[in-house]
C-alpha positions as CSV (number, residue, x, y, z in Angstrom):
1,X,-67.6,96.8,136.0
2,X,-68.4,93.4,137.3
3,X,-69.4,90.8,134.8
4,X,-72.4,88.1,135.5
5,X,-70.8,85.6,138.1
6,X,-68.7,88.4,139.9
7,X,-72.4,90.3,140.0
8,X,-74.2,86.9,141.4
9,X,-71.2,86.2,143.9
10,X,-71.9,89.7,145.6
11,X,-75.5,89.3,145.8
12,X,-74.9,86.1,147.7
13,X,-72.5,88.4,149.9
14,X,-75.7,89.3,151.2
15,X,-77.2,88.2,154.7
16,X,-79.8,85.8,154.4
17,X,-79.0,85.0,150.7
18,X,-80.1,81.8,149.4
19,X,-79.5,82.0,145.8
20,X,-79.0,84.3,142.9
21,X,-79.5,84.3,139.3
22,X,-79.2,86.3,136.0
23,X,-82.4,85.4,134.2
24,X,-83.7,86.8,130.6
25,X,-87.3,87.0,130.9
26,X,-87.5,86.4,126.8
27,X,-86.2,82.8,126.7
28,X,-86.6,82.0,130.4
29,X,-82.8,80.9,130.4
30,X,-80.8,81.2,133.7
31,X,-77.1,83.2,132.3
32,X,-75.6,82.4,135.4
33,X,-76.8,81.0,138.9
34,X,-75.1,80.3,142.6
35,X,-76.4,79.1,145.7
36,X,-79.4,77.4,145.9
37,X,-82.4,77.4,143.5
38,X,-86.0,77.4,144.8
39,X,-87.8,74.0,144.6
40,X,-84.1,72.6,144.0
41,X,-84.0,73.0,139.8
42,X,-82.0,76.7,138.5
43,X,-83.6,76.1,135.1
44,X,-87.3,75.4,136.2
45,X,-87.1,78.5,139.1
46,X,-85.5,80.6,136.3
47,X,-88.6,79.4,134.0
48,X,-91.0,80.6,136.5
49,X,-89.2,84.0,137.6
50,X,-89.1,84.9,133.7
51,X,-93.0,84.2,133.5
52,X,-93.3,86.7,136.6
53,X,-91.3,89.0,135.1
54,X,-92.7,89.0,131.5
55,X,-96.2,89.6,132.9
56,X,-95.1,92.8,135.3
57,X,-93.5,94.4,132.1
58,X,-96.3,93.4,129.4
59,X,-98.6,95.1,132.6
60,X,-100.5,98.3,131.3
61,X,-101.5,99.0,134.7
62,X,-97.5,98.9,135.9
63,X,-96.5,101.4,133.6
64,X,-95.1,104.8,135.0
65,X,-97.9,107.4,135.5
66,X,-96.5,109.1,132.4
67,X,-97.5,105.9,130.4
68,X,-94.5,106.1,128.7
69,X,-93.1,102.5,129.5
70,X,-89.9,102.8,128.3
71,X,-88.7,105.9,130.3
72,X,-86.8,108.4,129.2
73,X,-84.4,106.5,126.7
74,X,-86.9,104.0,125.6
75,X,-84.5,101.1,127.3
76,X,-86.1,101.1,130.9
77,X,-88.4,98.3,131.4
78,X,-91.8,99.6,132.8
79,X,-91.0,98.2,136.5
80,X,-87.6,98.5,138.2
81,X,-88.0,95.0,140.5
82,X,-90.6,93.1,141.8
83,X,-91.2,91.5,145.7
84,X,-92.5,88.5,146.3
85,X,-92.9,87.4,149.7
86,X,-93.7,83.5,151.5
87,X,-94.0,82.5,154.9
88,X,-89.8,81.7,154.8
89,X,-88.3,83.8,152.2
90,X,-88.4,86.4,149.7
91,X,-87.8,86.4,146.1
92,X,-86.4,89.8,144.9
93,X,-86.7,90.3,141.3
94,X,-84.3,93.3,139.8
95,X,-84.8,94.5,136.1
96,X,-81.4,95.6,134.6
97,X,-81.0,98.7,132.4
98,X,-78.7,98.5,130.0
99,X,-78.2,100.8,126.8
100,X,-79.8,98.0,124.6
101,X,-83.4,96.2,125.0
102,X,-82.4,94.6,127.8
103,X,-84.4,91.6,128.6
104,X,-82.7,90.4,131.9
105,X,-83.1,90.7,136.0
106,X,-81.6,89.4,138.6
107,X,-82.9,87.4,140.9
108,X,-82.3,86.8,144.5
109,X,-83.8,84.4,146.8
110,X,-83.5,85.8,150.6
111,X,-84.7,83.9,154.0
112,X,-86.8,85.8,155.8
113,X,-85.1,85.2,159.2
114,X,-82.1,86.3,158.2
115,X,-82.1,88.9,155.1
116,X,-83.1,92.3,155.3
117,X,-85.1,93.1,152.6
118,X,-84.4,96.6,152.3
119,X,-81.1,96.5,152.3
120,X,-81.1,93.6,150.0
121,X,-83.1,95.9,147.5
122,X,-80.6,98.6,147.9
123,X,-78.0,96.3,147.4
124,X,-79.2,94.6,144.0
125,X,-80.5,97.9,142.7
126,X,-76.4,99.1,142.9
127,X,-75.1,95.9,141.6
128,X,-77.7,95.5,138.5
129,X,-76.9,99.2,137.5
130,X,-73.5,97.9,137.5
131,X,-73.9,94.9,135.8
132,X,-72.2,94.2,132.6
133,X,-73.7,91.9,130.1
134,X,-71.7,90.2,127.1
């Protein structure tokens, strides 16, 4: 099972990748990042995805219909990724499930000329289920 920078380097495998980080939306620390970072600063991009994140999983109104937003095991965060789109690129935030209270996603930046979003999505969904934190 790939580990945090094997994890990033596939995502940036990708068509269209820009840059790809491991964030934990707690601290708003980047674990690992390659490629570029939005505005040009991994820690400050990382800052503002974890805010993102934090708010889409503290959301009542995300929760699953059941309103159970921790799932079946209690681990799952109450949203599985989150897309954010601008007039050049996409930012494609996935939450990774892990048997612990997991507090990290990944997140990849993807230009919108070149990436294909839904494969992208495909593609991170695989690798964070994959992912190995520790």
């Amino acid at each position: 099972m790939p580990g945090i920078d094997e994890s990033l380097l596939e995502a940036m495998r990708l068509p269209g990748a820009r840059g790809a980080s491991v964030v934990d939306w707690i601290s708003g620390l980047a674990l690992g990042a390659v490629g570029d970072a939005p505005g040009g600063d991994v820690e400050a991009a990382a800052a503002e995805a974890a805010e993102l994140a934090r708010l889409a999983t503290e959301s009542g109104a995300l929760a699953p219909v059941g309103g159970d937003p921790g799932g079946p095991s209690g681990k799952e965060p109450p949203v599985q990724d989150l897309i954010i789109t601008n007039a050049d690129s996409y930012h494609l935030l996935r939450f990774v499930s892990t048997t612990f209270d997991s507090t990290v996603f990944v997140h990849l930046w993807l230009d919108r000329a070149e990436g294909n979003l839904a494969l992208a999505r495909i593609r991170l969904a695989d690798m964070a289920d994959r992912l190995v934190l520790g």
